[in-house]
TORSE-509386 format. One line per field, with one value per atom (N, C-alpha, C, CB): atom name; x, y, z; residue in three letters. Coordinates in Angstrom, 3 decimals, decimal comma. Glycine has a CB too. Example, Ala and Ser with C-alpha at 12.3 -4.5 7.8 and 13.67 -1.06 7.14 Angstrom:
# residues 2
atomo = c(N CA C CB N CA C CB)
x = c(13,190 12,300 13,200 11,308 12,850 13,670 12,900 14,084)
y = c(-5,690 -4,500 -3,300 -4,473 -2,250 -1,060 0,030 -0,598)
z = c(7,800 7,800 7,800 9,046 7,080 7,140 7,870 5,725)
residuo = c(ALA ALA ALA ALA SER SER SER SER)
//
This chain:
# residues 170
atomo = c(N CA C CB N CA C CB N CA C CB N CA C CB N CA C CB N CA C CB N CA C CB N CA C CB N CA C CB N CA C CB N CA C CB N CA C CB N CA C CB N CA C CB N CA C CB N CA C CB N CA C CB N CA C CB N CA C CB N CA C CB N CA C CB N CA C CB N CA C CB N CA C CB N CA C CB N CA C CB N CA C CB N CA C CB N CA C CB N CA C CB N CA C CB N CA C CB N CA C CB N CA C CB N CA C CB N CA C CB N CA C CB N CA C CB N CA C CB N CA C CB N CA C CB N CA C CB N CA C CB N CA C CB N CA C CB N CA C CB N CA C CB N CA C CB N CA C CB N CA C CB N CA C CB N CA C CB N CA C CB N CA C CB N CA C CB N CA C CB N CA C CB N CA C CB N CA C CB N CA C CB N CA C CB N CA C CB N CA C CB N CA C CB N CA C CB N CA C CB N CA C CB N CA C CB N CA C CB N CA C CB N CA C CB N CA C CB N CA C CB N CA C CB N CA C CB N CA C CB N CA C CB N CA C CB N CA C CB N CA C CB N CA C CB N CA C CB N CA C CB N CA C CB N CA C CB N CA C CB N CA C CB N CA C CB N CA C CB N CA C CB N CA C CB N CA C CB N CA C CB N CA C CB N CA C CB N CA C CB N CA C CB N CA C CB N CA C CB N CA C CB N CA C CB N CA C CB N CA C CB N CA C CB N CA C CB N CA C CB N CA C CB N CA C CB N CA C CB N CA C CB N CA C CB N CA C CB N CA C CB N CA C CB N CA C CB N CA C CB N CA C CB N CA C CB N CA C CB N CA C CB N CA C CB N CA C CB N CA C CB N CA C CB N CA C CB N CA C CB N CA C CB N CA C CB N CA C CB N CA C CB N CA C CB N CA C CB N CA C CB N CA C CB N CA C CB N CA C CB N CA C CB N CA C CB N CA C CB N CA C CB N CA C CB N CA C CB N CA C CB N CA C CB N CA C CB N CA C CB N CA C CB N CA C CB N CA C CB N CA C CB N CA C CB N CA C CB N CA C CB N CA C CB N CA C CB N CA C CB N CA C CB N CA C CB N CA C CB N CA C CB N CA C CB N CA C CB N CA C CB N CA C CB N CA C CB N CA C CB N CA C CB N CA C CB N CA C CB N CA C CB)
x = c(21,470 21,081 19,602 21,972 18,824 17,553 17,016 17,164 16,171 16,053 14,370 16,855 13,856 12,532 11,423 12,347 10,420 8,964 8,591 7,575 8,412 7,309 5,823 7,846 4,624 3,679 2,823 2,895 2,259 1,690 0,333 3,075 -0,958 -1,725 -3,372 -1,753 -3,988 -5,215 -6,225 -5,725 -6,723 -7,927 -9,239 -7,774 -10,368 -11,655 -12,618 -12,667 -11,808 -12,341 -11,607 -12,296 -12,884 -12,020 -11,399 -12,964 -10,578 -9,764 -10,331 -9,092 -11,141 -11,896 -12,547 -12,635 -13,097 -13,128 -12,194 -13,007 -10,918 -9,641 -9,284 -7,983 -9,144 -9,214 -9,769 -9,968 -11,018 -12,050 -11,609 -13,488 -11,070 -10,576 -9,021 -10,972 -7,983 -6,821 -6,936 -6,060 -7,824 -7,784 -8,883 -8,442 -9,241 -9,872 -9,609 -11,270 -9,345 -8,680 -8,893 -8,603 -10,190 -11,497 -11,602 -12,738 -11,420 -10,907 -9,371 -11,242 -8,552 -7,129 -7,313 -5,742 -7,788 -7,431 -8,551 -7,315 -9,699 -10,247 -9,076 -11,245 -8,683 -7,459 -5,895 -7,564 -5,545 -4,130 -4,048 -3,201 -3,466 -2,943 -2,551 -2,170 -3,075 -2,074 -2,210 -0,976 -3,257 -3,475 -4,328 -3,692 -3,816 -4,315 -5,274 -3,308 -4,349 -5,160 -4,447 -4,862 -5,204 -4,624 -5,146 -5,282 -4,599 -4,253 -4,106 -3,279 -5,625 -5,187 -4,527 -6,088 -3,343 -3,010 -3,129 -1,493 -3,947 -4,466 -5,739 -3,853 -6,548 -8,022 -8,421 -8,448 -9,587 -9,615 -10,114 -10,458 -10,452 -10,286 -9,569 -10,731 -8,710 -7,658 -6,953 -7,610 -6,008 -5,888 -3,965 -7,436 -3,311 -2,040 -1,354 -1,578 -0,768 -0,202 -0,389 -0,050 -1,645 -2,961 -1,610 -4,480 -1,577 -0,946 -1,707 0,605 -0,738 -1,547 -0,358 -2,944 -0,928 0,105 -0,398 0,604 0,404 -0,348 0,364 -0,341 -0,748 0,301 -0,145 0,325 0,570 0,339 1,216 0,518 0,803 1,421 1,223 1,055 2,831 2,840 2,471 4,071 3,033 3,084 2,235 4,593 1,370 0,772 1,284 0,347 2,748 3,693 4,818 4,236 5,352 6,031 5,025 7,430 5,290 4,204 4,897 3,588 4,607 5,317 4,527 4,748 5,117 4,538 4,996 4,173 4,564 4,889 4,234 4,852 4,376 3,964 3,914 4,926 2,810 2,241 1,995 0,328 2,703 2,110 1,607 3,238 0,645 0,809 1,470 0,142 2,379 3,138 3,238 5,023 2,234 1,817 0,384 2,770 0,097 -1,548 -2,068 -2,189 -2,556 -3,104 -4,031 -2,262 -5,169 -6,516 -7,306 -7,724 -7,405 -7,501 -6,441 -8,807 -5,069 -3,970 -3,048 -3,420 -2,388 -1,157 -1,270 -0,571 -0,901 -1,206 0,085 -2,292 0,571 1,828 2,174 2,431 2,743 2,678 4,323 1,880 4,288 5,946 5,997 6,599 6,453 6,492 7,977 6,398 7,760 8,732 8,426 9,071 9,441 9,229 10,678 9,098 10,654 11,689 12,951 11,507 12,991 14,750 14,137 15,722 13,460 13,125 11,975 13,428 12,585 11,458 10,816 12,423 10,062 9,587 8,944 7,924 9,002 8,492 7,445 9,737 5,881 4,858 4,306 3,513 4,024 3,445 2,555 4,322 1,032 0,591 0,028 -0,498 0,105 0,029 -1,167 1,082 -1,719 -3,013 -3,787 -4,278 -3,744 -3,943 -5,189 -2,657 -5,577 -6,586 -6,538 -7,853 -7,221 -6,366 -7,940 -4,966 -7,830 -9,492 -10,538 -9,670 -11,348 -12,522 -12,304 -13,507 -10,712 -10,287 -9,314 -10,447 -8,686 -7,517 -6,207 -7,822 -5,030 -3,662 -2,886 -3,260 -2,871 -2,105 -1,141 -2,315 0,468 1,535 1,749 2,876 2,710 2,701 4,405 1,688 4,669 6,255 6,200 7,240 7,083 7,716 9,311 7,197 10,009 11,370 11,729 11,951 11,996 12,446 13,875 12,482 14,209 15,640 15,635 16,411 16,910 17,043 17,479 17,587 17,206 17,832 18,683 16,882 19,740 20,636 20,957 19,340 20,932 20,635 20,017 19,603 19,228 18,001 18,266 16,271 19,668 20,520 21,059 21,465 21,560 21,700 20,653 22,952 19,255 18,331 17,808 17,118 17,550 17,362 16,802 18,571 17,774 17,022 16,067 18,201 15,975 15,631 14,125 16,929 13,953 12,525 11,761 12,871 12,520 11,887 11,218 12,788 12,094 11,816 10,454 13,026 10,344 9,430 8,170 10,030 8,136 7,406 6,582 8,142 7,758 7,099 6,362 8,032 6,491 5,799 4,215 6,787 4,320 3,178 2,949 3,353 2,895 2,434 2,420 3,463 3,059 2,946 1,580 3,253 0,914 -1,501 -1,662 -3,019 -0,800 -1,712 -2,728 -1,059 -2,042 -2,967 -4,221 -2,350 -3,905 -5,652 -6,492 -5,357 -5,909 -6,452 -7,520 -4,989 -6,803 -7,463 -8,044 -6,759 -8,282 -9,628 -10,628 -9,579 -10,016 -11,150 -11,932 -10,654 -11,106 -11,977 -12,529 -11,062 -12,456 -13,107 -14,479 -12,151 -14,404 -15,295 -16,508 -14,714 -15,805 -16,696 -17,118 -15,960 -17,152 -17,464 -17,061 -18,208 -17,343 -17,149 -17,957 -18,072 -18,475 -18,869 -17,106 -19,359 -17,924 -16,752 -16,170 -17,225 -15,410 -14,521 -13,453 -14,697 -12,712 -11,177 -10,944 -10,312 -9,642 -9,004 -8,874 -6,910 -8,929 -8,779 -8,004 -9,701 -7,246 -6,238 -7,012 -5,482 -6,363 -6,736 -7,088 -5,744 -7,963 -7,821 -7,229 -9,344 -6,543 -5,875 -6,564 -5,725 -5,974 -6,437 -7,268 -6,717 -6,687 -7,299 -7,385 -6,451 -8,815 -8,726 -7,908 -9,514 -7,083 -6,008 -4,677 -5,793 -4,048 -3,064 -2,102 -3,229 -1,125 0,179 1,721 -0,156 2,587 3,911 4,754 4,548 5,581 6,101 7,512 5,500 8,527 9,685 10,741 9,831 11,549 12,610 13,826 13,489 14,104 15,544 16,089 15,064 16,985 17,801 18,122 19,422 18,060 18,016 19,456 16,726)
y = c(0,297 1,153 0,908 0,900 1,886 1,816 1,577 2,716 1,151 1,183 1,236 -0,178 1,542 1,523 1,035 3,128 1,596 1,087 2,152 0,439 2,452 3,128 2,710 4,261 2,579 2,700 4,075 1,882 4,210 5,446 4,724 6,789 5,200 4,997 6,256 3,745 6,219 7,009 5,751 8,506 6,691 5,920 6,682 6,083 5,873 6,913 6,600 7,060 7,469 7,723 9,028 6,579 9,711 11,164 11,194 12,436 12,145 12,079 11,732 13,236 11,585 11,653 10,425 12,567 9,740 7,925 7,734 7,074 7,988 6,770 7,170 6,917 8,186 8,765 7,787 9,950 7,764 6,908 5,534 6,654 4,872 3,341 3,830 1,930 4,224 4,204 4,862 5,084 5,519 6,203 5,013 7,995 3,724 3,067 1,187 3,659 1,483 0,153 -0,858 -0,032 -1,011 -1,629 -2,486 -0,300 -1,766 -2,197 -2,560 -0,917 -2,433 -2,804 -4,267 -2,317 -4,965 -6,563 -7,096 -7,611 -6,196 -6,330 -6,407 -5,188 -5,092 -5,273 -5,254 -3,434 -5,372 -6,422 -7,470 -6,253 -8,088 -9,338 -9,830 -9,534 -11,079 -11,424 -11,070 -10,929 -10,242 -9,714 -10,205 -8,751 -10,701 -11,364 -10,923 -11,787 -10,114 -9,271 -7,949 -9,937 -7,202 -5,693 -5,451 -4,383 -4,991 -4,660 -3,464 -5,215 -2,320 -1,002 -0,702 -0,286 -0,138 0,109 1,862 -0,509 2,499 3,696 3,766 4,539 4,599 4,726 4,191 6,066 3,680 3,016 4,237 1,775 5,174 6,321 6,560 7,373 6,511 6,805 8,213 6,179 8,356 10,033 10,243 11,574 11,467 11,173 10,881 11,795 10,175 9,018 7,760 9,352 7,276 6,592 5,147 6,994 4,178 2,858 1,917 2,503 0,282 -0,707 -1,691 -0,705 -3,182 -3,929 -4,393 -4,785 -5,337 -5,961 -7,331 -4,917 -8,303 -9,644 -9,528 -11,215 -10,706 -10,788 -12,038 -9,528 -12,810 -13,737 -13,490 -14,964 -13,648 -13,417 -14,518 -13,003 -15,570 -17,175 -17,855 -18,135 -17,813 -18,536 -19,149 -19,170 -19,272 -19,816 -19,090 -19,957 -18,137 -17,120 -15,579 -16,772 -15,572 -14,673 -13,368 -15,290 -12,347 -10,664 -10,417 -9,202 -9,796 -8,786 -7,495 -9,139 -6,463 -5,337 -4,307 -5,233 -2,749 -1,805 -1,035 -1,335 -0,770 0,427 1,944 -0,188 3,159 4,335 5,037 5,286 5,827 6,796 8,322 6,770 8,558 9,716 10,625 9,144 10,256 11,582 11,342 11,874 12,618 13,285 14,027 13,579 14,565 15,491 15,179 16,255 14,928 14,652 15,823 13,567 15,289 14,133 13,782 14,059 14,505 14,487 13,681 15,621 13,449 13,056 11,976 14,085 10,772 9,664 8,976 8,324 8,681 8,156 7,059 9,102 6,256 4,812 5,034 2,408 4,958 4,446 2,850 5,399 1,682 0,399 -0,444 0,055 -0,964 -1,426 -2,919 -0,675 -3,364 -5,034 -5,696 -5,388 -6,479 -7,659 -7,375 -9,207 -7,334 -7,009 -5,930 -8,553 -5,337 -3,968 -3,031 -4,013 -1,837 -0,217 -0,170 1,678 0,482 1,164 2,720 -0,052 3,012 4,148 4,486 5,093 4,183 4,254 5,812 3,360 6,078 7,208 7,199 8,138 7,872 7,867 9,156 6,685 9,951 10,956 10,992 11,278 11,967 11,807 13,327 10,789 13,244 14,580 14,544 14,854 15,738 15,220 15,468 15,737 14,180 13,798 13,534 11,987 14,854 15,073 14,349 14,767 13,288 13,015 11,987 12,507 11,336 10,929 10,979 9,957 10,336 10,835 10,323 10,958 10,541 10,456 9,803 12,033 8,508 7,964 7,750 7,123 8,678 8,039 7,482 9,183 6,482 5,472 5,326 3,730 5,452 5,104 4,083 6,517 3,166 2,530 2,311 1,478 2,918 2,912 1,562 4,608 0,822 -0,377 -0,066 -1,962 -0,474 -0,625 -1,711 0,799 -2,894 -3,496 -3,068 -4,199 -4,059 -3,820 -4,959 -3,832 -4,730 -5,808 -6,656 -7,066 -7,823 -9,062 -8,721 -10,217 -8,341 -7,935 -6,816 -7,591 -6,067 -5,290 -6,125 -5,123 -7,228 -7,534 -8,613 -7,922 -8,330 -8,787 -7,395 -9,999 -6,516 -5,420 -5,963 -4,501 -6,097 -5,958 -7,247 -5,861 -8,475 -9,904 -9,072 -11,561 -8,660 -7,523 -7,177 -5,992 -6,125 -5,232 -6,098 -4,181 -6,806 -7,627 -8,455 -8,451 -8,626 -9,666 -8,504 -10,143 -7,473 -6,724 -6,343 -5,854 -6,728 -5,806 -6,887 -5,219 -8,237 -9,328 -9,210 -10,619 -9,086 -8,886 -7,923 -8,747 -6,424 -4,980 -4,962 -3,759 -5,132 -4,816 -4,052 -5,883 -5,354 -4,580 -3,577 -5,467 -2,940 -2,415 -1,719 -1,536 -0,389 0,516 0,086 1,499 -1,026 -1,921 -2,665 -3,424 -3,039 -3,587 -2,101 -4,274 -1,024 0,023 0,730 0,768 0,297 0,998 0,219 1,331 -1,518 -2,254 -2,088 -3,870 -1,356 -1,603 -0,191 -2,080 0,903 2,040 1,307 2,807 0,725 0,404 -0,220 -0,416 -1,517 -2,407 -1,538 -4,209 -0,330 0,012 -0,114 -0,258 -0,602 -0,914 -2,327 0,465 -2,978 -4,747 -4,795 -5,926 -5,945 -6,855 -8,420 -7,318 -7,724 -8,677 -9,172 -8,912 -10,536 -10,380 -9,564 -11,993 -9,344 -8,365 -10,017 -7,155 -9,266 -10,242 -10,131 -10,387 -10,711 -10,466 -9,805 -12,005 -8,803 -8,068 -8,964 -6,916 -8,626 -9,565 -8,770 -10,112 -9,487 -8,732 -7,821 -9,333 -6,457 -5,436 -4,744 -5,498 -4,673 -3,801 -2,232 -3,926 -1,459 -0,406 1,061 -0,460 0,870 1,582 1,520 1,404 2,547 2,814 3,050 3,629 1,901 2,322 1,831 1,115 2,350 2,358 1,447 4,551 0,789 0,524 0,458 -0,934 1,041 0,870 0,724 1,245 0,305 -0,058 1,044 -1,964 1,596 2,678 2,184 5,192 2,677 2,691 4,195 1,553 4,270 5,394 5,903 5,284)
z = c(2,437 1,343 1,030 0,097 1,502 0,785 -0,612 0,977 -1,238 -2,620 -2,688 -3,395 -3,566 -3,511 -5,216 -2,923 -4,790 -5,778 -6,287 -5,049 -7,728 -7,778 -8,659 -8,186 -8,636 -9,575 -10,168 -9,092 -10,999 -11,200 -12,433 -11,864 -11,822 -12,433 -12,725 -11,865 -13,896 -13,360 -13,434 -14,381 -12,267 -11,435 -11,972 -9,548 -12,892 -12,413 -11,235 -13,597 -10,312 -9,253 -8,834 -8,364 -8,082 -7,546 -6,237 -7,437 -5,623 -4,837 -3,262 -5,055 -3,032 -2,123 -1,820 -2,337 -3,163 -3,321 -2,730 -4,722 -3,632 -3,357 -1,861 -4,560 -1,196 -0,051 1,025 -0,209 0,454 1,477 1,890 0,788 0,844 1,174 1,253 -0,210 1,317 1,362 3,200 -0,050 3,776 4,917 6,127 4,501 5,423 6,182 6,006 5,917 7,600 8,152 8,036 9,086 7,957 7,915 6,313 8,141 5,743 4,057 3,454 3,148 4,374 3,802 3,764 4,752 4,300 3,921 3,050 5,330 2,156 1,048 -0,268 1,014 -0,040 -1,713 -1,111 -3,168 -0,098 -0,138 0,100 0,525 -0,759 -0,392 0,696 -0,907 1,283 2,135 3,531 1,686 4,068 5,088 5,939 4,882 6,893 7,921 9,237 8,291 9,736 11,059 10,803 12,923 11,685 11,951 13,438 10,758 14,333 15,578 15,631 16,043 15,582 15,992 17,120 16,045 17,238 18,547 19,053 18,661 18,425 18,571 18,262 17,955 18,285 17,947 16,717 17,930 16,143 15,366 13,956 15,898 14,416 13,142 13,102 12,896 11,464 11,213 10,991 10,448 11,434 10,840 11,356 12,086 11,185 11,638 12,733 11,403 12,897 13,846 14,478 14,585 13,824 13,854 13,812 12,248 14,829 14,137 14,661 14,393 14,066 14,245 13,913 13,378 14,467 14,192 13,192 15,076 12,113 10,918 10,551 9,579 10,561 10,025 9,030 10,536 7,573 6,464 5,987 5,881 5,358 4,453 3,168 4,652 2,441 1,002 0,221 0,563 1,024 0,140 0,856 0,066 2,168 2,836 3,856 2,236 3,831 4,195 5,648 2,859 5,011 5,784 6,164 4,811 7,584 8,246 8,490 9,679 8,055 8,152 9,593 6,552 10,484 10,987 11,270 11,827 11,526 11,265 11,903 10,148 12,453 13,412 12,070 14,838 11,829 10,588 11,485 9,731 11,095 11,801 10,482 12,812 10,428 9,663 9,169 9,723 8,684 9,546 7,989 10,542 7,179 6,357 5,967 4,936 6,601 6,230 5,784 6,770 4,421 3,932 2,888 3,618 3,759 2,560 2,232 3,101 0,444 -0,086 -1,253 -0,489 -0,708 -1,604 -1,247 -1,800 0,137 0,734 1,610 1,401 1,007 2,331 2,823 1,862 3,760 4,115 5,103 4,481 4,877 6,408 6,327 5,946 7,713 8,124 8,531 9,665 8,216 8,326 9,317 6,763 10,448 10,946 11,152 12,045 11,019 10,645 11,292 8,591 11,429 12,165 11,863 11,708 10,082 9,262 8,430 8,024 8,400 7,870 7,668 6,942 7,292 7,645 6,321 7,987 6,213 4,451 4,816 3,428 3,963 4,052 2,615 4,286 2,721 1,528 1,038 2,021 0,428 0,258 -0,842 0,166 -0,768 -2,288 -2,352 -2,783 -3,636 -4,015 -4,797 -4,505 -4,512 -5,533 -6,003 -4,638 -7,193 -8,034 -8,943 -8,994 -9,086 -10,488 -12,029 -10,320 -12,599 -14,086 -14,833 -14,045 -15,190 -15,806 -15,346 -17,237 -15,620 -14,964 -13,755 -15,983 -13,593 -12,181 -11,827 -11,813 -11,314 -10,597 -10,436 -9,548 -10,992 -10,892 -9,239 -11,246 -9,621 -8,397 -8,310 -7,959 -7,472 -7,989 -6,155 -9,007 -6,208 -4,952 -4,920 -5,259 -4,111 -3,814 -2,679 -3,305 -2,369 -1,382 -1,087 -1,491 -0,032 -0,028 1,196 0,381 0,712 1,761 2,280 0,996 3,555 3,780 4,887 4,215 4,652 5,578 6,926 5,188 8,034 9,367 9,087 10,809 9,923 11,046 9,332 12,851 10,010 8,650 7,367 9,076 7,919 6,313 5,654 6,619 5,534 5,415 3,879 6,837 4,040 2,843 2,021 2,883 2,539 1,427 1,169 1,823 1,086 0,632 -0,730 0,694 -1,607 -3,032 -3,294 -4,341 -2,490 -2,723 -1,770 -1,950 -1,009 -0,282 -1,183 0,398 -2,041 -2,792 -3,792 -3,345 -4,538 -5,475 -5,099 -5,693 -3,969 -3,121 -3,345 -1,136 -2,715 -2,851 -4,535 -2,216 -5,284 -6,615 -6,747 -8,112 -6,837 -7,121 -6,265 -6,691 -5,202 -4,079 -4,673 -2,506 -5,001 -4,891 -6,415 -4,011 -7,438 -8,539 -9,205 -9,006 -8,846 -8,814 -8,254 -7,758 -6,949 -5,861 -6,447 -4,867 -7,627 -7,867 -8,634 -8,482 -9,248 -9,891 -8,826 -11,152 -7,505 -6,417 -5,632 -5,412 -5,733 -5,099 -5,924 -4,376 -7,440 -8,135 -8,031 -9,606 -7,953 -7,960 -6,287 -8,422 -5,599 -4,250 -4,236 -2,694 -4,686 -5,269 -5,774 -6,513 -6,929 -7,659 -6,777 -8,647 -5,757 -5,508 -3,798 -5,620 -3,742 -2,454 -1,186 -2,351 -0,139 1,597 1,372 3,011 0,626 0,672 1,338 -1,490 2,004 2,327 1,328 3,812 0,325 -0,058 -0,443 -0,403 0,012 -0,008 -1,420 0,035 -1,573 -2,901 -3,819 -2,471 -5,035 -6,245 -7,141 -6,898 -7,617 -8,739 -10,127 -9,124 -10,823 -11,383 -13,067 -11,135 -13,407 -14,880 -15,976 -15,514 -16,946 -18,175 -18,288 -19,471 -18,931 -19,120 -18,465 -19,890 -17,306 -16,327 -16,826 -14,986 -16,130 -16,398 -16,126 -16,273 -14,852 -14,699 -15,493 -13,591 -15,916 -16,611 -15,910 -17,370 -16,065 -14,685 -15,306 -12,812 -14,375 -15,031 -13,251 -15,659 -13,679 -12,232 -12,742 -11,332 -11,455 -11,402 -10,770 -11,720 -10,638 -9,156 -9,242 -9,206 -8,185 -8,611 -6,825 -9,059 -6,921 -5,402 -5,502 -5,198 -4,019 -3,487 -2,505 -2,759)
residuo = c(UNK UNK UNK UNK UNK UNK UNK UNK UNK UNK UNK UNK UNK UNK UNK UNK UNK UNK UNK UNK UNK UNK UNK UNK UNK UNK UNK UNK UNK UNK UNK UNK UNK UNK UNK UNK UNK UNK UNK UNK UNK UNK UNK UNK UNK UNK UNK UNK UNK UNK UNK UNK UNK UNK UNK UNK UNK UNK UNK UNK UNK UNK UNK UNK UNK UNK UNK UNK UNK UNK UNK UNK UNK UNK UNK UNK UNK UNK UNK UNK UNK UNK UNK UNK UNK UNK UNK UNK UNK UNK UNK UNK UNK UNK UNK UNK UNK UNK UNK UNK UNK UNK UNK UNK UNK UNK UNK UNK UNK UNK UNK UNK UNK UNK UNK UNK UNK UNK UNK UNK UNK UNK UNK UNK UNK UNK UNK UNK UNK UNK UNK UNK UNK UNK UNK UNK UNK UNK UNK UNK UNK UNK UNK UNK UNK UNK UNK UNK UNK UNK UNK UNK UNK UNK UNK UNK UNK UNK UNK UNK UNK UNK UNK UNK UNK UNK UNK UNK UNK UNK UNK UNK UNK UNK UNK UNK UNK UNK UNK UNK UNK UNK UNK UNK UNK UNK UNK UNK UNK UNK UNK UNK UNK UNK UNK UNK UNK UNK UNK UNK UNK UNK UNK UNK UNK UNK UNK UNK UNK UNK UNK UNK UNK UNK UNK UNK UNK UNK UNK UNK UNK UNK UNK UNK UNK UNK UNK UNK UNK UNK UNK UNK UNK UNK UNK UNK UNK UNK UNK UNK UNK UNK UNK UNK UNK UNK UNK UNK UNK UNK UNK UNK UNK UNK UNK UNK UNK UNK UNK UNK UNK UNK UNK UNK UNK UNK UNK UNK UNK UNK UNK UNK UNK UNK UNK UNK UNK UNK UNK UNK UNK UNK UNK UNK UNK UNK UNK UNK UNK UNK UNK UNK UNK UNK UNK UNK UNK UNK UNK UNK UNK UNK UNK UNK UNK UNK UNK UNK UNK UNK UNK UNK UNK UNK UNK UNK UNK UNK UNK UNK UNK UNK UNK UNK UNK UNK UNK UNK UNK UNK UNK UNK UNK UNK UNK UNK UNK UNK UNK UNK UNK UNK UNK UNK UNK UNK UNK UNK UNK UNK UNK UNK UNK UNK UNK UNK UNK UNK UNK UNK UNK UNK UNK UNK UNK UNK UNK UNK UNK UNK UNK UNK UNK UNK UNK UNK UNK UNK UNK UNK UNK UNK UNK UNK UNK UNK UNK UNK UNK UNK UNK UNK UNK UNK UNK UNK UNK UNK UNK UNK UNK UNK UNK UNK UNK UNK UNK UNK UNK UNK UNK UNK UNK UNK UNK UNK UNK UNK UNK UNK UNK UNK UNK UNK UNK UNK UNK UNK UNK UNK UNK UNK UNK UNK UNK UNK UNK UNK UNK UNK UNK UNK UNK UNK UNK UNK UNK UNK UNK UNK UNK UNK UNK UNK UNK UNK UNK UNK UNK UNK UNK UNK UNK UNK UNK UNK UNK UNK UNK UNK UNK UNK UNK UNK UNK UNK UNK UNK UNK UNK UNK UNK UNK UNK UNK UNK UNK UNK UNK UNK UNK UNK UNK UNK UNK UNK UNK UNK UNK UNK UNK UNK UNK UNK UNK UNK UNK UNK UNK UNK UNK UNK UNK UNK UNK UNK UNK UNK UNK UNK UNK UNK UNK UNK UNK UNK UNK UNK UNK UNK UNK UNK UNK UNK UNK UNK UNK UNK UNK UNK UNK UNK UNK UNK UNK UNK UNK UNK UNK UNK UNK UNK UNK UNK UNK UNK UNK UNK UNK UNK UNK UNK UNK UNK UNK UNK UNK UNK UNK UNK UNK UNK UNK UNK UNK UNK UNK UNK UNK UNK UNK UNK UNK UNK UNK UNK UNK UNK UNK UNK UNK UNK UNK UNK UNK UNK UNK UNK UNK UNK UNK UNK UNK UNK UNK UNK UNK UNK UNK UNK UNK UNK UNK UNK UNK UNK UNK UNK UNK UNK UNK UNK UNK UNK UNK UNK UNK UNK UNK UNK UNK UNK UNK UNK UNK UNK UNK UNK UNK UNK UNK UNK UNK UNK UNK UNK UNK UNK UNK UNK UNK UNK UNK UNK UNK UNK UNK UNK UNK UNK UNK UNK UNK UNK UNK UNK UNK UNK UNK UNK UNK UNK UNK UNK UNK UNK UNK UNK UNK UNK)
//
């Protein structure tokens, strides 16, 4: 049984900012956590069907790896990764609209276990909200701070994005 994430935040930044770093490879291991290498295994401009392999540690400790494709494209509105991993798939998506002077981010993630990881399903997700909970303050702050190269940073109280997060099963 799948179950999933959602956050929803506005960003001031316009669709085309957030576009810019959510559509480049090159910057994902600035504002996620945890990200180790990435292994394009298609051209290194991104666009639909574009993948790559990706390691990542959550705790420093235990190492994810995972085959990222992209398999929704429509900029500077529709972004989408399909995720396959050892004991499970996800399926990400972020939506992006405009919300007077920036822009409306809503973000889904639907996890489902494989095989074994069939019944951690919800102990995943949970894992995830803890890891992902920031994302959408991680990707204004990397809006903000440009293409510099620097790791992502935990967000400080009162961050300027306005966001809602929530868990439902699907």
């Amino acid at each position: 049984m799948a179950k999933s994430m959602t956050l929803d935040a506005t960003i001031a930044a316009t669709q085309q900012q957030l576009w810019g770093v959510l559509a480049d490879l090159d910057q994902v291991s600035q504002w996620h956590h945890g990200v180790k290498e990435i292994k394009p295994l298609t051209d290194t401009k991104m666009r639909m069907g574009s993948s790559w392999i990706e390691r990542r540690s959550s705790d420093g400790k235990r190492e994810f790896v995972s085959t990222i494709t992209a398999n929704v494209w429509e900029p500077p509105t529709k972004f989408g990764l399909h995720v396959e991993g050892k004991m499970m798939r996800m399926d990400l998506w972020f939506l992006l609209t405009p919300a007077g002077t920036g822009t409306h981010v809503h973000y889904e993630g639907h996890i489902a276990g494989k095989g074994i990881g069939k019944l951690f399903t919800g102990k995943m997700v949970k894992m995830m909200k803890e890891i992902d909970g920031d994302l959408l303050d991680r990707l204004a702050a990397q809006v903000r701070r440009g293409t510099k190269t620097q790791p992502a940073a935990k967000p400080k109280a009162g961050a300027k994005a306005s966001k809602k997060t929530t868990a439902r099963k699907t």
